[in-house]
N, CA, C and O of each residue as an XYZ file, in Angstrom:
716
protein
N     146.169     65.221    121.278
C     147.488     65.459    120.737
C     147.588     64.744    119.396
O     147.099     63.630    119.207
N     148.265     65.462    118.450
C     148.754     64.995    117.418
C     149.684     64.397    117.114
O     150.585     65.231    117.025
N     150.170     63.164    116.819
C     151.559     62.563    116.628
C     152.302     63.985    115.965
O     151.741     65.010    115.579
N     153.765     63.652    115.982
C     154.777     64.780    115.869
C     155.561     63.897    114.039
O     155.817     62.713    113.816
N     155.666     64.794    113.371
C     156.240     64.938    112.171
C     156.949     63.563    111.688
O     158.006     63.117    112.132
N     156.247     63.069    110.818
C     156.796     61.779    110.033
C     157.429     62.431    108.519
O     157.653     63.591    108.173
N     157.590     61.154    107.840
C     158.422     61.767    106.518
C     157.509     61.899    105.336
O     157.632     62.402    104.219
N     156.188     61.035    106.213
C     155.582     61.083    104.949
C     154.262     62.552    105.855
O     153.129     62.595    105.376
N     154.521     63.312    106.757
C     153.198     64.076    106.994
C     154.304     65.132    106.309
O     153.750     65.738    105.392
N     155.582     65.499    106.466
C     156.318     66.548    106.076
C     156.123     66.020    104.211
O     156.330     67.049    103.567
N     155.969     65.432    103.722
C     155.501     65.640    101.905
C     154.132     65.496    101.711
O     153.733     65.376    100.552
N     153.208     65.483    102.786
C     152.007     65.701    102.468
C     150.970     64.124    102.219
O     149.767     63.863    102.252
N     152.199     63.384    101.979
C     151.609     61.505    101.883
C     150.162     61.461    102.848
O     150.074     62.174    103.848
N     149.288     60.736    102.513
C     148.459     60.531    103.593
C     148.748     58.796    104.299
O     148.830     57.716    103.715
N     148.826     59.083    105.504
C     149.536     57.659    106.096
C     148.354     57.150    106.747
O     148.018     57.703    107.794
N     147.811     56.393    106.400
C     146.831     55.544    107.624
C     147.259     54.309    108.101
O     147.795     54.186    109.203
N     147.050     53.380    107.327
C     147.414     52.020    108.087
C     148.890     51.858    107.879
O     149.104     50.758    108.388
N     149.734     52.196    107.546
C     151.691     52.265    107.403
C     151.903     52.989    108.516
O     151.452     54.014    109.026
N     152.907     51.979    108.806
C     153.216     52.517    110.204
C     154.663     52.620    110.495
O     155.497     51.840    110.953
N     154.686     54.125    109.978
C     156.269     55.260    110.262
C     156.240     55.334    111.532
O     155.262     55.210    112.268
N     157.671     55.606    111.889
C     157.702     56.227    113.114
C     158.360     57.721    112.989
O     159.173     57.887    112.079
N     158.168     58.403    113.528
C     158.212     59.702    113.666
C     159.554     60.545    113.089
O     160.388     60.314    113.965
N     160.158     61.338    112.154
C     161.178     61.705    111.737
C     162.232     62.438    112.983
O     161.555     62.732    113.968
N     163.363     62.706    113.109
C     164.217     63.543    113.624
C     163.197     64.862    114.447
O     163.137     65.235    115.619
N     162.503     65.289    113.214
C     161.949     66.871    113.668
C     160.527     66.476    114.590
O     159.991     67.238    115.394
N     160.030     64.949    114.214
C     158.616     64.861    114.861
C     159.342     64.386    116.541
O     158.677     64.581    117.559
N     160.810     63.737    116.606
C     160.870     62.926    117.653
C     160.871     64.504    118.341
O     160.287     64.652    119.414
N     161.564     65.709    117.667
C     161.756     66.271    118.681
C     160.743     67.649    118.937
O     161.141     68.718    119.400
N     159.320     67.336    118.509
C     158.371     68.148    118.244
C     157.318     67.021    119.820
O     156.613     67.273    120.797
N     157.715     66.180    119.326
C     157.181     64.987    120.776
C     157.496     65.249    121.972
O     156.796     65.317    122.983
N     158.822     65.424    121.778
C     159.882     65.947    123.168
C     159.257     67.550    124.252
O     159.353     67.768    125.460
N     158.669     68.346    123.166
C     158.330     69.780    123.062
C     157.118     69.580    123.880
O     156.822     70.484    124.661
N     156.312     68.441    123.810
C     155.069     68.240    124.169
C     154.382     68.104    125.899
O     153.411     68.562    126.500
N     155.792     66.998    126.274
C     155.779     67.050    127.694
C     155.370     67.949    128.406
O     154.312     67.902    129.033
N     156.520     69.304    128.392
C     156.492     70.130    129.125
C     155.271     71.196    129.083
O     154.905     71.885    130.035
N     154.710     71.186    127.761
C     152.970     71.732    127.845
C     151.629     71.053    128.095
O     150.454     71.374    127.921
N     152.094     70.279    128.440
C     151.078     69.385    128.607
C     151.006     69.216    130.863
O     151.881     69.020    131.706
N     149.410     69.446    130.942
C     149.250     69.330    132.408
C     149.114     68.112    132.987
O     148.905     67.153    132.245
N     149.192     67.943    134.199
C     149.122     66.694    135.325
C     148.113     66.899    136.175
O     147.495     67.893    136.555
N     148.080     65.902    136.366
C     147.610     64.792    136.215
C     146.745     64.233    135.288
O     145.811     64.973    134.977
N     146.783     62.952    134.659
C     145.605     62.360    133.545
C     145.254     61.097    134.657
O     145.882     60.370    135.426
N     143.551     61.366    134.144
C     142.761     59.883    134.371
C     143.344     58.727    133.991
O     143.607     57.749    134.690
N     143.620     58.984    132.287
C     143.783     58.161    131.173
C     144.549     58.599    130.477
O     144.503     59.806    130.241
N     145.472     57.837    129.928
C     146.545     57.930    128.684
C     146.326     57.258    127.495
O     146.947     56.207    127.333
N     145.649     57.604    126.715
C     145.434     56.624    125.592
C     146.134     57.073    124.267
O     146.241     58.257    123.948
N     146.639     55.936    123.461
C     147.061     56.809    121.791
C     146.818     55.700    121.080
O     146.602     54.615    121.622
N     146.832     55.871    119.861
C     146.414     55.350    118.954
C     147.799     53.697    118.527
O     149.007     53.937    118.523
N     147.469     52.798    118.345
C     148.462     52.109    117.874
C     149.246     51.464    116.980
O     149.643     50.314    116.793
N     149.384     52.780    116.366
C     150.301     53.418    115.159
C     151.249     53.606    116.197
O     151.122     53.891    117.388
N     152.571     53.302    115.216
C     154.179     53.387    116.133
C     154.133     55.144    116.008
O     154.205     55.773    117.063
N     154.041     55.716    115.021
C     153.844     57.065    115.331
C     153.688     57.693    116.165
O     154.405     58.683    116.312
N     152.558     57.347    117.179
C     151.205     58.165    117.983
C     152.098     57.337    119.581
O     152.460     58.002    120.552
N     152.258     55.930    119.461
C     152.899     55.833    120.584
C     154.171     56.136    120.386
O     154.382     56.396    121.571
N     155.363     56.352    119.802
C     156.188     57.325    119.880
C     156.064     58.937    120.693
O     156.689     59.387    121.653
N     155.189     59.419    120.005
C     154.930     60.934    120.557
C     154.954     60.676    121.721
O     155.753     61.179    122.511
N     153.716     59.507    122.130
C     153.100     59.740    123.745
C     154.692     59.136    124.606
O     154.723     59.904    125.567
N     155.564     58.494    124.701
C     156.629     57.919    125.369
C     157.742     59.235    125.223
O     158.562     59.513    126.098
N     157.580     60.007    123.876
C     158.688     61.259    123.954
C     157.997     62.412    124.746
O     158.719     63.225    125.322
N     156.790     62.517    124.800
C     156.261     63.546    125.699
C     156.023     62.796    127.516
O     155.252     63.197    128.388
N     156.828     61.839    127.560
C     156.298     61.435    129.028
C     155.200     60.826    129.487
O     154.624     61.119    130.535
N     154.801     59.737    128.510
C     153.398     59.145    128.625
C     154.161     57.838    128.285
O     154.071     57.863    127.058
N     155.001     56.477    128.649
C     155.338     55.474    127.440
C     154.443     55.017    128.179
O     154.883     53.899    128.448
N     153.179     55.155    128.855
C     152.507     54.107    129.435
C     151.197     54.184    129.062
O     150.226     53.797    129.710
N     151.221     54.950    127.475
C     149.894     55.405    126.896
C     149.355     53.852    126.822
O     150.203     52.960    126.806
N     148.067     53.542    126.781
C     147.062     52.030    126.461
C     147.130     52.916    124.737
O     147.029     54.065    124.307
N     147.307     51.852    124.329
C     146.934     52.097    122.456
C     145.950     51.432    123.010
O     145.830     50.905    124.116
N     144.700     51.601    121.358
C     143.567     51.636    121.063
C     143.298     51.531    118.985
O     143.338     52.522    118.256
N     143.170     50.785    118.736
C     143.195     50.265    117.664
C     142.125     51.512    117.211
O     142.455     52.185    116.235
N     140.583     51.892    118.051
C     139.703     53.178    117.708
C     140.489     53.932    117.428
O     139.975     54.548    116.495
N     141.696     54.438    117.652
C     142.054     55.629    117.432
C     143.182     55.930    116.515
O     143.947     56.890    116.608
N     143.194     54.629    115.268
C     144.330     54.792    114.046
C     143.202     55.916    113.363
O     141.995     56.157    113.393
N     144.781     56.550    112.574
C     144.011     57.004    111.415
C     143.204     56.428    110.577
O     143.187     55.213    110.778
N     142.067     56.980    109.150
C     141.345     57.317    108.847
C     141.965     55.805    107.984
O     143.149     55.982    107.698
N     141.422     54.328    107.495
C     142.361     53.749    106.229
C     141.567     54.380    104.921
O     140.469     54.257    104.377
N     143.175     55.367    104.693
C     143.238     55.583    103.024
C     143.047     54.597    101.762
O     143.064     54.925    100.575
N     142.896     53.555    102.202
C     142.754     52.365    100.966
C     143.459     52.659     99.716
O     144.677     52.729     99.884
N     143.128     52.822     98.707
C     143.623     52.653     97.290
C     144.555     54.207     97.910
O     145.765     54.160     98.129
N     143.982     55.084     98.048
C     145.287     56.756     98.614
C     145.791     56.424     99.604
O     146.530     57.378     99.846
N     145.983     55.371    100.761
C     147.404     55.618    101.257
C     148.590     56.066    100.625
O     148.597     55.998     99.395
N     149.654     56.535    101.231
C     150.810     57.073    100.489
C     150.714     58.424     99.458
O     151.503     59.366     99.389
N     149.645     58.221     98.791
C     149.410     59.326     98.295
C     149.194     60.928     99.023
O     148.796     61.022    100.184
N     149.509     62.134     98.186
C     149.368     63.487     97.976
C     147.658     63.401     97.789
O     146.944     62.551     97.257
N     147.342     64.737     98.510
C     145.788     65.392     98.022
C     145.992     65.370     96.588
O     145.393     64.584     95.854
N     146.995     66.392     96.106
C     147.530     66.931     95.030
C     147.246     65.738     93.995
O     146.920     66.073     92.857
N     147.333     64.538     94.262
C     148.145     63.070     93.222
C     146.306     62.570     93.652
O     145.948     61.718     92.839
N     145.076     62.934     94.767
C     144.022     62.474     94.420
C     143.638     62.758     93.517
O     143.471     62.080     92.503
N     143.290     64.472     93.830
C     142.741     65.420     93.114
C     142.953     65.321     91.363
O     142.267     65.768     90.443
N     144.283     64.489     91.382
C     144.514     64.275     89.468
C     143.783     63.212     88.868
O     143.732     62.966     87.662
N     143.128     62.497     89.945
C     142.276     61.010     89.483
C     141.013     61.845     89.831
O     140.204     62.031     88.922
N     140.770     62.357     91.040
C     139.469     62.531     91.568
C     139.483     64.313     91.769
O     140.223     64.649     92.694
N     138.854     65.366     91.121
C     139.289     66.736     91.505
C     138.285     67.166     92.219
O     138.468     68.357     92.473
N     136.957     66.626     92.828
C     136.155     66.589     94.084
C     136.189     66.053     95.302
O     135.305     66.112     96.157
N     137.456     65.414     95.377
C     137.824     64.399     96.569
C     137.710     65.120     97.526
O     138.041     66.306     97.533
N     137.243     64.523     98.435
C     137.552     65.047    100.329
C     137.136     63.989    101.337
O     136.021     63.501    101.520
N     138.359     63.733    101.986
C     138.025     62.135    103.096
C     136.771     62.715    103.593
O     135.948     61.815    103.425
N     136.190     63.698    104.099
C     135.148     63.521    105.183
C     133.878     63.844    104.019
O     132.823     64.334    104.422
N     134.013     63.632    103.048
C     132.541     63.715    102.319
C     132.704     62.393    101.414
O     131.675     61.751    101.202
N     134.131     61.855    100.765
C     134.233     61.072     99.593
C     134.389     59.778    100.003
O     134.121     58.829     99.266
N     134.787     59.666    101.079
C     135.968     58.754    101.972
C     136.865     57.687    101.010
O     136.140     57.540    100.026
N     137.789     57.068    100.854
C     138.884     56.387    100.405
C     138.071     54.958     99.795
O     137.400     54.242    100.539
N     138.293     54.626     98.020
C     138.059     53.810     97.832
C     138.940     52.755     98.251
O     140.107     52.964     97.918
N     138.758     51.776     98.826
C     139.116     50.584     99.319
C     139.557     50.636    100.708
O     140.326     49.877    101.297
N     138.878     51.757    101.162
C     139.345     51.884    102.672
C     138.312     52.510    103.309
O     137.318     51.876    102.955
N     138.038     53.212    103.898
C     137.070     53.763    105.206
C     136.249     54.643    104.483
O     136.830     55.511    103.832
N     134.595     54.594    104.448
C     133.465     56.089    104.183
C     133.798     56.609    105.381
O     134.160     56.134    106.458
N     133.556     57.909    104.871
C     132.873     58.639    106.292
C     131.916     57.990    107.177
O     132.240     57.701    108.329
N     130.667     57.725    106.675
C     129.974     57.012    107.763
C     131.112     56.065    108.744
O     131.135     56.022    109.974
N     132.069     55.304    107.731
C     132.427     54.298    108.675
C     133.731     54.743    109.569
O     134.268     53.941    110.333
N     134.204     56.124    109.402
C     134.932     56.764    110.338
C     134.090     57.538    111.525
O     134.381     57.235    112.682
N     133.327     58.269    111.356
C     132.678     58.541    112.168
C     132.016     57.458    113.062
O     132.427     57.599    114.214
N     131.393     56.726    112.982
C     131.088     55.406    113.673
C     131.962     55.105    114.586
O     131.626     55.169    115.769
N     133.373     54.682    114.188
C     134.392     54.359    114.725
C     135.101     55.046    115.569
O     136.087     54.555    116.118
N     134.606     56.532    115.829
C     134.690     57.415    116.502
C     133.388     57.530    117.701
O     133.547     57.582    118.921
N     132.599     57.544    117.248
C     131.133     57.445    118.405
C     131.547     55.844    118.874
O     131.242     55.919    120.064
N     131.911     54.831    118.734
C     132.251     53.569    119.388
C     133.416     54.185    120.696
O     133.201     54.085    121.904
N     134.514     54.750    120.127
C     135.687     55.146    120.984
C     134.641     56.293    122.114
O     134.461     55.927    123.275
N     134.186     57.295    121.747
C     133.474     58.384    122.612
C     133.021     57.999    123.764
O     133.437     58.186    124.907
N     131.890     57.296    123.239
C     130.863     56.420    124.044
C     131.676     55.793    125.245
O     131.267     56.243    126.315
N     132.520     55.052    125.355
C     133.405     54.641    126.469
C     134.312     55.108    127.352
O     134.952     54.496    128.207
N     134.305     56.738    126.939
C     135.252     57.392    128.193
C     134.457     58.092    128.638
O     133.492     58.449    127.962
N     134.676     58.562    130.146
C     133.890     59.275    131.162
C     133.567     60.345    130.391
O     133.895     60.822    129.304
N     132.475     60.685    131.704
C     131.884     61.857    131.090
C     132.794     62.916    132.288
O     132.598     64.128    132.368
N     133.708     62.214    133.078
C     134.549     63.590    134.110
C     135.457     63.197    133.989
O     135.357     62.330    133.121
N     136.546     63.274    134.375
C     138.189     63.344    134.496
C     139.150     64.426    133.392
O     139.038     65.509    132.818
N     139.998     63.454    133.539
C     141.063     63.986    132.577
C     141.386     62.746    131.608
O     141.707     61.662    132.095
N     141.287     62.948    130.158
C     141.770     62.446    129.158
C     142.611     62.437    128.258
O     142.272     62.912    127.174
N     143.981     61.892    128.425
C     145.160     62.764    127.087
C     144.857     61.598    126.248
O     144.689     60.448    126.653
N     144.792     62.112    124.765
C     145.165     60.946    124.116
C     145.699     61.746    122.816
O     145.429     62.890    122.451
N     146.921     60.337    121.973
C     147.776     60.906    121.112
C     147.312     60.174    120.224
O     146.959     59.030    120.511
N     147.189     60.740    118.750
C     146.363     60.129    118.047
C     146.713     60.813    116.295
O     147.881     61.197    116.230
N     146.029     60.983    115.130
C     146.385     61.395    114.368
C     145.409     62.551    113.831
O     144.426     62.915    114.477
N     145.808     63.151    112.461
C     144.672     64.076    111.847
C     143.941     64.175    111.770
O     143.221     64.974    112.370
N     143.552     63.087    110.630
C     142.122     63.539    110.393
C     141.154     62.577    111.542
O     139.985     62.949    111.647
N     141.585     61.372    112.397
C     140.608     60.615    113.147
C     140.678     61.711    114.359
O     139.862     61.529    115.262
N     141.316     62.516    114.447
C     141.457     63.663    115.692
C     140.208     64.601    115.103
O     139.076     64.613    115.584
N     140.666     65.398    113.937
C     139.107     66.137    113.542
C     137.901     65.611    113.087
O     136.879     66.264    112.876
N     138.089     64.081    112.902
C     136.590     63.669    113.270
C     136.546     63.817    114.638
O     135.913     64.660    115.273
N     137.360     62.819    115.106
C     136.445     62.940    117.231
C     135.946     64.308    117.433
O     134.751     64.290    117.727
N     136.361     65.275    117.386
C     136.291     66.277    118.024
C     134.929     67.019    117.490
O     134.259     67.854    118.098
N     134.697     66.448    116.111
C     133.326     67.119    115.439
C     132.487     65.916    116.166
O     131.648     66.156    117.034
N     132.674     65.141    115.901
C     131.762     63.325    116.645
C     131.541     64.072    118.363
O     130.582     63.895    119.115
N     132.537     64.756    118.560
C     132.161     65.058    120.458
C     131.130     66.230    120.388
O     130.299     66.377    121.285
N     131.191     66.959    119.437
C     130.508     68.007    119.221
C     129.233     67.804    119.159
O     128.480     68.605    119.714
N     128.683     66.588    118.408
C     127.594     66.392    117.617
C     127.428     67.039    116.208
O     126.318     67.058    115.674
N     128.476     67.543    115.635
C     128.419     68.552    114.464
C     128.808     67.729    113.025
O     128.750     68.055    111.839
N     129.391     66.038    114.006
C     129.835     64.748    112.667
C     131.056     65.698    111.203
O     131.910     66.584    111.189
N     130.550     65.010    110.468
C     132.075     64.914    108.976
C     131.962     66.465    108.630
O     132.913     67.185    108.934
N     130.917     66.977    108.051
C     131.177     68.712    107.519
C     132.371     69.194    108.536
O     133.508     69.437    108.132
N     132.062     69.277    109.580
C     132.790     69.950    110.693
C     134.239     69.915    110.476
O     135.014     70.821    110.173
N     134.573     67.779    110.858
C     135.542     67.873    110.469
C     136.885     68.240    109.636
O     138.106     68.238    109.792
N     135.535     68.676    108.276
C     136.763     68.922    106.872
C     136.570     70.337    107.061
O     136.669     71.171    106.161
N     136.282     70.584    108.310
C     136.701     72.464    107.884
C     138.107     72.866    109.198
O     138.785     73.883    109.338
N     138.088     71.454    110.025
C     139.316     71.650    110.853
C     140.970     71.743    110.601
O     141.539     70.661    110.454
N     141.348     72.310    110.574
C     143.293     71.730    110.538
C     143.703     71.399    111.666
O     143.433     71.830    112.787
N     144.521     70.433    111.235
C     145.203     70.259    112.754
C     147.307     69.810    112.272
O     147.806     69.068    111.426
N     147.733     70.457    113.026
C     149.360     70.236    112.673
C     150.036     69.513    113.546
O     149.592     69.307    114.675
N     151.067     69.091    113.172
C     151.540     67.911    113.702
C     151.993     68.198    115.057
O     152.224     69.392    115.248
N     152.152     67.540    115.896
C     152.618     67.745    117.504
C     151.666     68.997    118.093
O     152.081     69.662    119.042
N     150.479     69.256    117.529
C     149.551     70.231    118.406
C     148.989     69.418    119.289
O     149.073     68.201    119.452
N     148.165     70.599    120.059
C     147.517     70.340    121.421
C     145.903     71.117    120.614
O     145.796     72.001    119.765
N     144.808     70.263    121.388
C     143.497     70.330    121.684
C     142.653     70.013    122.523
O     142.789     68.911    123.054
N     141.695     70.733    122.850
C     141.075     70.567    124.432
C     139.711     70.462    124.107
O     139.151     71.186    123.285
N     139.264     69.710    124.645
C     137.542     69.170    124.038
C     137.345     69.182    125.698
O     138.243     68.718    126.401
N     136.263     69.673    126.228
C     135.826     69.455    127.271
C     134.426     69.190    127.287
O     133.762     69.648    126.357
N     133.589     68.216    128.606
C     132.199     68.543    128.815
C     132.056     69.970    130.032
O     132.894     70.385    130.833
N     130.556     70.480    129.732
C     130.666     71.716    130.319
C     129.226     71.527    130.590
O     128.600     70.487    130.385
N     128.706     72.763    131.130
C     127.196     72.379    131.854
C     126.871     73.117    130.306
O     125.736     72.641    130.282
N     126.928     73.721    129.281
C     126.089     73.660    128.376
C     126.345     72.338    127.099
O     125.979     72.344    125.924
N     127.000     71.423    127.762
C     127.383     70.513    126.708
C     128.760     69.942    126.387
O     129.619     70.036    127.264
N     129.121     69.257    125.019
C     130.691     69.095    124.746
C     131.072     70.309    124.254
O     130.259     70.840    123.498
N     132.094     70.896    124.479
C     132.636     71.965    123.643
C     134.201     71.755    123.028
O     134.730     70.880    123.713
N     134.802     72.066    122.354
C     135.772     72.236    121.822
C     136.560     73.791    122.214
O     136.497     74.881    121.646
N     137.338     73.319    123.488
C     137.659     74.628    123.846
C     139.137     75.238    123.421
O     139.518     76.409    123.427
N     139.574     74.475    123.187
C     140.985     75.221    121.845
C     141.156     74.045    121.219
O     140.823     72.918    121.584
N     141.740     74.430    120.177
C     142.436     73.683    118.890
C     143.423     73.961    118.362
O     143.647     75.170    118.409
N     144.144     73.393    117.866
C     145.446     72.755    117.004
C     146.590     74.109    117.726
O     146.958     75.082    117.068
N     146.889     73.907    118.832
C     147.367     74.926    119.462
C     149.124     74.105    119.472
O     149.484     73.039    119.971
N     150.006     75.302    118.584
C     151.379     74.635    118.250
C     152.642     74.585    118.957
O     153.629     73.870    118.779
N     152.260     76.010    120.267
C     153.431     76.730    121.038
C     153.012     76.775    122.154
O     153.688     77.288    123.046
């Protein structure tokens, strides 16, 4: 799951280590979440960004475990910033190939993602609420397919995604699913 609509994901800001809590439209994009979402979970985990545990307590989880693995991506010198406002300093930029001066490479997001992986079962059920772009890394990191992958994913705010293991492997069996 994706945290639900902040003020700075509705202007496009990239938020990593600032920690909003969720606007009017995200509290009630959180709210929306509960009722699509199935029962029983193994595990409740979200990220601990007030954001991400927001969502998980408005969708019926306040008993998510945060996990420091699972903040967003740190934007360093582009926190707060627009793609738009990189792209005018840097017009090749992309977190999963460039990664953020004064904040996270790719290598060192992905890493930080195979650390989190590595420690949850390989059976049950797993919800966890979490953010963008550290969501389309995991999900390329579960894949084995790493950063390219990721920067070809979208994911929107308060969606649902289903990563499962299967007898041919991890798969990614839906994504950024909004309704």
């Amino acid at each position: 799951m994706r945290h639900g609509a902040t003020a700075w994901s509705a202007s496009g800001q990239h938020t990593g280590l600032t920690d909003l809590d969720l606007s009017p439209q995200g509290e009630a994009e959180a709210r929306g979440l509960g009722p699509r979402l199935p029962r029983p979970w193994d595990q409740v985990l979200c990220s601990d960004r007030l954001r991400a545990i927001r969502t998980a307590e408005l969708a019926g989880y306040p008993d998510a475990v945060p996990s420091p693995l699972l903040r967003e991506v740190d934007y360093g010198r582009y926190e707060g910033l627009t793609t738009a406002e990189i792209w005018a300093q840097d017009p090749s930029w992309e977190v999963f190939s460039s990664g953020c001066p004064g904040g996270e490479s790719p290598a060192q997001v992905m890493e930080r993602c195979r650390r989190f992986l590595i420690q949850l079962p390989k059976s049950g059920r797993v919800l966890i609420f979490s953010h963008g772009h550290i969501s389309r890394a995991l999900a390329a990191e579960f894949v084995n397919l790493g950063a390219p992958l990721a920067a070809r994913l979208a994911l929107s705010t308060a969606s649902m995604s289903h990563l499962v293991w299967s007898e041919r492997g991890p798969l990614i069996q839906s994504w950024n699913l909004t309704a």
